[in-house]
C-alpha positions as CSV (number, residue, x, y, z in Angstrom):
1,X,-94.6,72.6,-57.6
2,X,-92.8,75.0,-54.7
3,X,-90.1,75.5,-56.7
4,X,-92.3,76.9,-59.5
5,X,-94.3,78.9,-57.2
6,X,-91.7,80.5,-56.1
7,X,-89.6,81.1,-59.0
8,X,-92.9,82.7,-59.9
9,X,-92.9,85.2,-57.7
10,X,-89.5,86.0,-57.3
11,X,-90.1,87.0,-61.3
12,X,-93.0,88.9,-60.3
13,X,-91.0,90.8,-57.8
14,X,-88.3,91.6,-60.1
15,X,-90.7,92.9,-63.1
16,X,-92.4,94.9,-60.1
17,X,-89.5,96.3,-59.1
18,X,-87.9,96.8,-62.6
19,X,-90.6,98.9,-63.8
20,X,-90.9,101.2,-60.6
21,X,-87.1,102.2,-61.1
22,X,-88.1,105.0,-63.3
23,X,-85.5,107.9,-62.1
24,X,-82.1,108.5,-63.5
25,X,-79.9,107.1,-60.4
26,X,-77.1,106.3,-62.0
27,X,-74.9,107.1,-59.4
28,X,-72.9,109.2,-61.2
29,X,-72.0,113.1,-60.4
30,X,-72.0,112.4,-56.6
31,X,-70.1,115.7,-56.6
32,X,-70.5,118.7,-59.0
33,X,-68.7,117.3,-62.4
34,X,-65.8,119.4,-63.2
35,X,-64.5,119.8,-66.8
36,X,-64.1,122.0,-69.6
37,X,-67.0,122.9,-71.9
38,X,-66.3,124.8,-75.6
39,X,-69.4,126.9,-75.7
40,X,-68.4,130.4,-73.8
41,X,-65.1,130.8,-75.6
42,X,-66.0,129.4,-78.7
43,X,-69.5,129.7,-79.5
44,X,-69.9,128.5,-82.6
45,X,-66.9,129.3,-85.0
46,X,-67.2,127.2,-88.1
47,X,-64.8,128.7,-90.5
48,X,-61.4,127.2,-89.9
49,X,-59.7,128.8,-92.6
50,X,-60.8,132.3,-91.1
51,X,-60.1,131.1,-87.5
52,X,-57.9,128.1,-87.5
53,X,-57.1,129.0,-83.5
54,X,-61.1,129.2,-83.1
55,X,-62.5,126.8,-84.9
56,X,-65.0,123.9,-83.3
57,X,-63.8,121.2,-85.1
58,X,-62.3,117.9,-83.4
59,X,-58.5,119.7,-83.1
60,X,-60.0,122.1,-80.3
61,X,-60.5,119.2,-78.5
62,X,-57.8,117.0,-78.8
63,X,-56.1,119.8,-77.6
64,X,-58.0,120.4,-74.7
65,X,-57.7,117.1,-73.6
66,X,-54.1,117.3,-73.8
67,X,-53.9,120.5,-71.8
68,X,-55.8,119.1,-69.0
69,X,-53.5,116.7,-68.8
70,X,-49.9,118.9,-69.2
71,X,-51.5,122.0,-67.3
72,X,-52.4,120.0,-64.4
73,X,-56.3,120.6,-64.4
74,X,-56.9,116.7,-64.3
75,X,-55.0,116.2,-61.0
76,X,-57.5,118.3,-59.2
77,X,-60.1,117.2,-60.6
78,X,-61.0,118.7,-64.2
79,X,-61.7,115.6,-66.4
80,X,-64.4,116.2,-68.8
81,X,-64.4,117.3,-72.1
82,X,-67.2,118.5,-73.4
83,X,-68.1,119.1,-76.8
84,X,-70.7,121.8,-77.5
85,X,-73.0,122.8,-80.3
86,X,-71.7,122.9,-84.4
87,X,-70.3,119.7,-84.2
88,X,-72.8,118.1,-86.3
89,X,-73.5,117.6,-90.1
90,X,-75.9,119.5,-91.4
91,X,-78.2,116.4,-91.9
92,X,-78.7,112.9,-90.5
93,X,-77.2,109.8,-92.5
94,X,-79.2,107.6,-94.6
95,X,-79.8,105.3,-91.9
96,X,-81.2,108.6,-89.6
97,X,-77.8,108.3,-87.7
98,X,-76.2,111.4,-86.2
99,X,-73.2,112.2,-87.8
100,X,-70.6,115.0,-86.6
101,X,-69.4,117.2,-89.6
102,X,-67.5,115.7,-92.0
103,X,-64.8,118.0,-92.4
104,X,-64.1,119.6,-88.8
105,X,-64.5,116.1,-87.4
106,X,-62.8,113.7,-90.2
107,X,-62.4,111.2,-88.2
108,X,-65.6,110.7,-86.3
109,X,-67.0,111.4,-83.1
110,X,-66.3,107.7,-81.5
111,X,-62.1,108.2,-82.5
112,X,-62.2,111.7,-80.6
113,X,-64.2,109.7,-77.7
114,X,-61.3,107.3,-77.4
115,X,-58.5,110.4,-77.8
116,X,-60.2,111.8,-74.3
117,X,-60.4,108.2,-73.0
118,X,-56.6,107.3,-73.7
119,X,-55.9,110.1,-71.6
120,X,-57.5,109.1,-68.6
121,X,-60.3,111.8,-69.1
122,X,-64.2,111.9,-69.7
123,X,-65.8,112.7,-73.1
124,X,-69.2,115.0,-73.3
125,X,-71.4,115.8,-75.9
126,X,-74.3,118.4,-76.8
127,X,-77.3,117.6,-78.4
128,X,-81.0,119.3,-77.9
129,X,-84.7,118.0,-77.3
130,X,-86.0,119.3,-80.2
131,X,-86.3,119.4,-84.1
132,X,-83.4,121.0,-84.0
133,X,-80.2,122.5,-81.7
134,X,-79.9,126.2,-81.0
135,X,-77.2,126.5,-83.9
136,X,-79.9,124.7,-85.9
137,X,-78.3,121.1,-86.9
138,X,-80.6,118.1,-86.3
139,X,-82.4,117.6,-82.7
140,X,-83.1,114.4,-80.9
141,X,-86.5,114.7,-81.5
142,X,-88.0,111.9,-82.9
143,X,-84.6,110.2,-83.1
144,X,-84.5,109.7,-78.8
145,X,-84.2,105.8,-78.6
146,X,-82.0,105.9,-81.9
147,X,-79.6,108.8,-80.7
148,X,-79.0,107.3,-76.8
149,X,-77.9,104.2,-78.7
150,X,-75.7,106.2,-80.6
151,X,-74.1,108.1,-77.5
152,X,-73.4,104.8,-76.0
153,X,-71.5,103.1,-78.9
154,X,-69.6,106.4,-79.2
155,X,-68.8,106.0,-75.7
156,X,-70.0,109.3,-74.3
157,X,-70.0,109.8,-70.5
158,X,-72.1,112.7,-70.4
159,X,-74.3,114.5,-72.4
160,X,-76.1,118.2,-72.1
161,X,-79.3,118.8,-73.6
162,X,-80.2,121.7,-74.4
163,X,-83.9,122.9,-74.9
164,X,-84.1,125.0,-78.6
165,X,-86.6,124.3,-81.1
166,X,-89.5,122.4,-79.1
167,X,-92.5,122.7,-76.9
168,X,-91.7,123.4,-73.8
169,X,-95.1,122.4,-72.4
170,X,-93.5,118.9,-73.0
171,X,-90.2,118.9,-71.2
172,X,-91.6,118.0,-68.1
173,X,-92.1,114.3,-70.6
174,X,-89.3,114.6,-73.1
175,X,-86.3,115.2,-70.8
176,X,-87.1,111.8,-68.2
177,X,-87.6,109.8,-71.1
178,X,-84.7,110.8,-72.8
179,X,-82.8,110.4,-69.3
180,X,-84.7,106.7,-69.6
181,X,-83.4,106.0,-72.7
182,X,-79.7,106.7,-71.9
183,X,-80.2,104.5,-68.3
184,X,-81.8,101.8,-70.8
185,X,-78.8,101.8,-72.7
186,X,-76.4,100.3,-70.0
187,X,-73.5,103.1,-70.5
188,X,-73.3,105.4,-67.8
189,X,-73.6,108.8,-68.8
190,X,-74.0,112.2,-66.6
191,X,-77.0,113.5,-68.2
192,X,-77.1,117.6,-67.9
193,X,-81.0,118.7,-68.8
194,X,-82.1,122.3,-69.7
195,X,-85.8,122.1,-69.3
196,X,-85.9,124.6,-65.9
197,X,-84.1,127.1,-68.0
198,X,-86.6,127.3,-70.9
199,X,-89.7,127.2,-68.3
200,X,-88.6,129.8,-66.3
201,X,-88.4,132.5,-68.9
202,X,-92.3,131.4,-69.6
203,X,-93.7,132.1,-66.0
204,X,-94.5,128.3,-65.9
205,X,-94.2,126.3,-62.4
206,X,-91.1,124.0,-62.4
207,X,-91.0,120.5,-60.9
208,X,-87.6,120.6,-59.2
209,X,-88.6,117.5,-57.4
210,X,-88.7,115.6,-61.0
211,X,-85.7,117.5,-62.3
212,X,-83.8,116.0,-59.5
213,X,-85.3,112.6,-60.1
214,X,-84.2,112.5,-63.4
215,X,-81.4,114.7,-64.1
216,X,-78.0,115.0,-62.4
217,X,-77.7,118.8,-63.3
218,X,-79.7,121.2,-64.5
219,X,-79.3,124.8,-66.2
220,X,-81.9,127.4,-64.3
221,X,-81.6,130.7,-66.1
222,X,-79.8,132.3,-68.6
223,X,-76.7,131.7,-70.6
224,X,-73.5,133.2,-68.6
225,X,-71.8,136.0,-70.8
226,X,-68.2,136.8,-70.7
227,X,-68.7,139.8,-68.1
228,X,-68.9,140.5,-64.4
229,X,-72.7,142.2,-65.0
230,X,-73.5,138.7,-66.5
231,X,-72.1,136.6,-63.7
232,X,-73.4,138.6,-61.1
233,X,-76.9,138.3,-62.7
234,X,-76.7,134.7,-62.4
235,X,-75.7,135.3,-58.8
236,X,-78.1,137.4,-58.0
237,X,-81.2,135.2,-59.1
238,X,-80.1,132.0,-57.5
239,X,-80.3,134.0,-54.5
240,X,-83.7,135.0,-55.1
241,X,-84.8,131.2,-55.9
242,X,-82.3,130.2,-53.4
243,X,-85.2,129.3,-51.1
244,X,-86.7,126.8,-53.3
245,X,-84.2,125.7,-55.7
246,X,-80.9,124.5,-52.9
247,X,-83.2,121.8,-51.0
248,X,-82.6,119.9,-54.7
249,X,-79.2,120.0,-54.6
250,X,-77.0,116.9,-53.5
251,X,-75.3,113.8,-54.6
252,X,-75.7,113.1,-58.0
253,X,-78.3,116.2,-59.1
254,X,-76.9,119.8,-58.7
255,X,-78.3,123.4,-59.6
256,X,-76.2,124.6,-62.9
257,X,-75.7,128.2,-63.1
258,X,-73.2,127.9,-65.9
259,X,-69.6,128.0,-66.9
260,X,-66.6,129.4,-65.4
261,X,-65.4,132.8,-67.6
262,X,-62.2,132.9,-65.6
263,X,-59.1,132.7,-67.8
264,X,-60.8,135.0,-70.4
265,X,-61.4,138.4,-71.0
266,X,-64.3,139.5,-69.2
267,X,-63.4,139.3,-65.6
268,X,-60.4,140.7,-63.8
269,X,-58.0,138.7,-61.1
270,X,-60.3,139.3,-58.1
271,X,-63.7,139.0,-59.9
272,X,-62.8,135.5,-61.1
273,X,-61.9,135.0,-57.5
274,X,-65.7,135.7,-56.9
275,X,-67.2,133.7,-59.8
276,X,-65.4,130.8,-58.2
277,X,-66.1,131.7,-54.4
278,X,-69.3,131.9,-55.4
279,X,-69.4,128.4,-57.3
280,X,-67.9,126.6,-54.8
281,X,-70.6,127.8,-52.0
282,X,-73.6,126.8,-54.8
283,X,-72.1,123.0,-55.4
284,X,-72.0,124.3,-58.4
285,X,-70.6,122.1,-61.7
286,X,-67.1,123.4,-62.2
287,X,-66.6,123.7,-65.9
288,X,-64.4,125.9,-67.5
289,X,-65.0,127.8,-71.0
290,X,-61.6,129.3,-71.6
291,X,-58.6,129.0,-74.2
292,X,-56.4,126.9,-72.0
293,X,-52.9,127.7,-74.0
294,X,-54.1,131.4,-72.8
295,X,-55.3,131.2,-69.4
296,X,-52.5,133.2,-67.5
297,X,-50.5,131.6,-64.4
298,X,-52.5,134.2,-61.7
299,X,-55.9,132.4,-63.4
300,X,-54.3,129.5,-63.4
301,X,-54.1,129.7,-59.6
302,X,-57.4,130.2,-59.3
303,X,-58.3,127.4,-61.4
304,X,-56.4,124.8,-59.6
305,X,-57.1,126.1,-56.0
306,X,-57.1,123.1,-54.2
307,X,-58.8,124.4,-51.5
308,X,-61.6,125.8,-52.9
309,X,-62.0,123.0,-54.8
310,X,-62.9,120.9,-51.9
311,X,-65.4,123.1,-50.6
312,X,-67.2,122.8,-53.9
313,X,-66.5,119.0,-54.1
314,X,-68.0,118.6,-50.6
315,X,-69.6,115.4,-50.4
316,X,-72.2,116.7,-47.9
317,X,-73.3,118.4,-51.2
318,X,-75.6,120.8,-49.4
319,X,-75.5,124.1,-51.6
320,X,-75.0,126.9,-49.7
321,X,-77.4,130.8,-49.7
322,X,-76.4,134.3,-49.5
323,X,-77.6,134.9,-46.3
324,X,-77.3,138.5,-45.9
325,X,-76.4,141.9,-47.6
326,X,-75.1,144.8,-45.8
327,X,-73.5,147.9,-46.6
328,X,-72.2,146.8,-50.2
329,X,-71.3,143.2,-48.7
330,X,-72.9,140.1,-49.6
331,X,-72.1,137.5,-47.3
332,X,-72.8,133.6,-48.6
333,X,-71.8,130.4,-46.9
334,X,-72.1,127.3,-47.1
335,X,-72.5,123.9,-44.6
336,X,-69.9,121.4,-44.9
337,X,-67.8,119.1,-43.5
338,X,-66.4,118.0,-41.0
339,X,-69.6,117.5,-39.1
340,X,-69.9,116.8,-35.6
341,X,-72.0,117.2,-32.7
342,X,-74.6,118.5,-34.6
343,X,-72.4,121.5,-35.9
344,X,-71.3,121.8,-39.2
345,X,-68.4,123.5,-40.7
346,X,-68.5,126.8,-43.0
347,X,-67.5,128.2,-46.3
348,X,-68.2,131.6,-45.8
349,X,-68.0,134.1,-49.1
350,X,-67.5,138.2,-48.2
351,X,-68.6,139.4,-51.7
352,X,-67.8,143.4,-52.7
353,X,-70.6,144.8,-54.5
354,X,-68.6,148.6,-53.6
355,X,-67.3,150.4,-55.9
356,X,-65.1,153.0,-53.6
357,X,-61.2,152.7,-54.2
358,X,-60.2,151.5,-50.8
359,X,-60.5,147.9,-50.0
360,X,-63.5,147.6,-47.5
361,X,-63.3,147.1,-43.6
362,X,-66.4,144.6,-42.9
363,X,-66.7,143.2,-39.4
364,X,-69.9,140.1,-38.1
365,X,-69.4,137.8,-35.1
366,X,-69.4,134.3,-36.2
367,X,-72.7,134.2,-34.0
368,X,-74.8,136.6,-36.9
369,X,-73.6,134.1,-39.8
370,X,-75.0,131.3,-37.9
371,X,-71.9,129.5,-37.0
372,X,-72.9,128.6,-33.4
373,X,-70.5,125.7,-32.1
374,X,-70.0,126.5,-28.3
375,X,-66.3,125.4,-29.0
376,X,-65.4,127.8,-32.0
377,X,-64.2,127.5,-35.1
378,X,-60.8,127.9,-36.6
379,X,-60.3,129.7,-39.7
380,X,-58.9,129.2,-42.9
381,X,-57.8,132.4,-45.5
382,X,-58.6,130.2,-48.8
383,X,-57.1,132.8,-51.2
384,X,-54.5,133.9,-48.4
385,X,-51.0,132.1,-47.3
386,X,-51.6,129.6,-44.5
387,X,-48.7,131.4,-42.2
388,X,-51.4,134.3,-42.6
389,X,-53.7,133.0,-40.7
390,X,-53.2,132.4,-36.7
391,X,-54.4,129.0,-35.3
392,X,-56.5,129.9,-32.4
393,X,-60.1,129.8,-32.1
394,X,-62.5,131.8,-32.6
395,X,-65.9,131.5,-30.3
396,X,-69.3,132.7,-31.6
397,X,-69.3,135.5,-30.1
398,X,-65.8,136.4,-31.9
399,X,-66.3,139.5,-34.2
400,X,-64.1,138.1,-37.6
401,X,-62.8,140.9,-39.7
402,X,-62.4,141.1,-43.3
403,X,-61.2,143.8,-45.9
404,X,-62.5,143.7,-49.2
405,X,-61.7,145.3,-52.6
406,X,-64.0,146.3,-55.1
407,X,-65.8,143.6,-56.6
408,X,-63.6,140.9,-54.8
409,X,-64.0,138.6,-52.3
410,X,-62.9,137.0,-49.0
411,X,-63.1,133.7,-48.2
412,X,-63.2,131.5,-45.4
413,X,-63.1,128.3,-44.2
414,X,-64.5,128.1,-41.0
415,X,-63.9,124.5,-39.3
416,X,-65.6,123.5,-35.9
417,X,-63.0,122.8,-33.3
418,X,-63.5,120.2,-30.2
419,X,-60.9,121.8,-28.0
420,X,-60.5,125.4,-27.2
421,X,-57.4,128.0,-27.9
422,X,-58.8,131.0,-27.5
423,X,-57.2,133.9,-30.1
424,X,-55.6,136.6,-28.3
425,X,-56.8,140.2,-28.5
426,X,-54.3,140.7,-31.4
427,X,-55.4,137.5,-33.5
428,X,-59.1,138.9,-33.0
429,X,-58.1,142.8,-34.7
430,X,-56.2,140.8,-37.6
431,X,-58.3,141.6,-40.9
432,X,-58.7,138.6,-43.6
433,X,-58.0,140.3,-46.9
């Protein structure tokens, strides 16, 4: 009769403690995925005959996978491929399956899942919490337990919904059960919501603290556009919200503010150097829109910049502000490791919003940024040559000087030091350019 009593309550517990799991935690995304995502290059280009280069259909990203692979984008850390909206049919099967077109993806969605898979890579798929997607091929809705069942026998790893064709009043529902549903089917997948994006254009309050329950990223504004204006734009606003919207950043649910242009046409050499500054200091998701066969080697660089990639991929996963704007300069940085004595370390972003001809003399002691280790800092020219920068270190009180072109960027790594080389007078008037 013990016995019984207590395998009793060790059921009760378990049911209790079942049905009070009701977030995402899926332990997935503890850094900001990184990937490559069709929709900023390729929109939605449906006529292969006219564009064969173009075209979404399951070629484009076969491809893609293979380039991650032979370009060396999965050795640092690219590997998701993400399929966009226009792959569908038209209409649902008989059975009120999704099915992906029949002629742009002959042989299914589930064989291009296992092409990513057999190259070591992650597959990602689109669909949209509503009647319909944006392109307007059938939506989830309606179909939600169905269609997470379907994700996970096509072995998807992550999926983006989008928010097109439904109420919006309802999100705040729709998008944690959906994120429910995909948990319930037992196959992880990173699940990218849209619901802050759609709310925000309506004036509506947004409950970041169930968006970060439930989702592991989440777009917050508008779609990026292949231009400097557009990025900027982005930029701009998730400085404005960046009071309210960073404390819900960290491992496993990030702030999205949309794909990386660089590689195509809009931005030159040192504005993509700012788009992905400026990533890396948001913890922002990492995923390319480009056409990889294209991208050109200086891009390329940028791309693959190991350093900068492990400021983004910091798993402190704090996203960092712009903390202040002076004299055409935006300065953003960023906390991260290593961590010690109660200082942090710094990714600091010197941002050109100038337009004059002559790259920029800017000069702030480390003090004004808010780097305030009594032992200093040394200081790392992440777009520079190592040999370029001196070792020494530089104190708080330490003015750092910078040069900046038009619409570039500087940036540094700042690390706290425990011992103490002071930098000589003429390692103190050396600009970082």
């Amino acid at each position: 009769m013990i016995v019984t009593k207590a395998v009793r309550w060790a059921c009760c517990l378990i049911i209790v403690v079942i049905q009070g799991i009701d977030g995402l935690d899926n332990g997935l995304a503890l850094t900001p995925p990184m990937g490559w995502l069709a929709w900023q290059r390729y929109r939605c280009i449906t006529d292969c005959e006219m564009y064969p280069d173009d075209c979404v259909n399951e070629q484009l990203f076969m491809k893609a996978a293979d380039l991650l692979i032979s370009e060396g984008y999965s050795k640092v850390g690219y590997n998701y491929v993400i399929v966009d909206d226009c792959w569908l049919a038209k209409n649902r099967s008989a059975d009120g399956k999704l099915e992906a077109d029949k002629i742009r993806f002959p042989s299914g969605i589930k064989a291009l899942s296992d092409y990513v898979h057999s190259k070591g890579l992650k597959f990602g798929l689109y669909e949209d919490w509503g009647t319909k997607t944006c392109a307007g091929y059938p939506g989830v809705l309606g179909h939600e337990e169905l269609d997470a069942k379907t994700f996970a026998e096509w072995e998807v790893d992550y999926v983006k919904l989008d928010g097109c064709y439904s109420n919006v009043r309802q999100m705040d529902k729709g998008y944690p059960e959906f994120g429910r549903l995909l948990n319930s089917t037992g196959r992880p997948m990173v699940y990218s919501c849209s619901w802050p994006a759609y709310q925000e254009e309506k004036g509506m309050l947004i409950d970041y603290a169930s968006m970060a329950k439930h989702c592991n990223l989440w777009r917050n504004y508008d779609d990026i556009d292949d231009s400097w204006e557009s990025m900027m734009k982005i930029a701009d606003y998730f400085a404005q919200k960046q009071e309210f919207w960073a404390k819900y950043a960290g491992p496993g649910h990030w702030n999205d503010p949309d794909m990386l242009l660089i590689g195509n046409f809009g931005l030159t050499y040192d504005q993509s150097k700012t788009q992905m500054a400026i990533w890396a200091i948001l913890a922002a998701p990492l995923l390319m829109s480009n056409k990889l066969t294209e991208v050109q080697p200086q891009f390329k660089n940028i791309l693959q910049n190991k350093k900068v990639i492990e400021v983004n991929q910091d798993k402190l996963g704090i996203q960092g502000t712009r903390v202040f704007r002076d004299k055409g300069i935006d300065i953003w940085t960023r906390p991260i490791e290593p961590f010690n004595n109660g200082y942090y370390s710094y990714a600091v972003a010197f941002v050109s919003r100038r337009v004059d001809g002559a790259p920029y003399p800017y000069n702030i002691t480390l003090e004004d940024l808010g780097l305030k280790n009594p032992n200093g800092y040394s200081i790392i020219n992440l777009y520079g040559e190592e040999k370029s920068t001196p070792y020494c270190i530089f104190n708080p009180k330490t003015a750092v000087k910078v040069r900046v072109v038009p619409s570039g960027v500087v940036f540094l790594l700042m690390n706290i030091e425990n011992s103490n080389k002071p930098c000589t007078e003429n390692n103190k008037n050396q600009f970082f350019v």
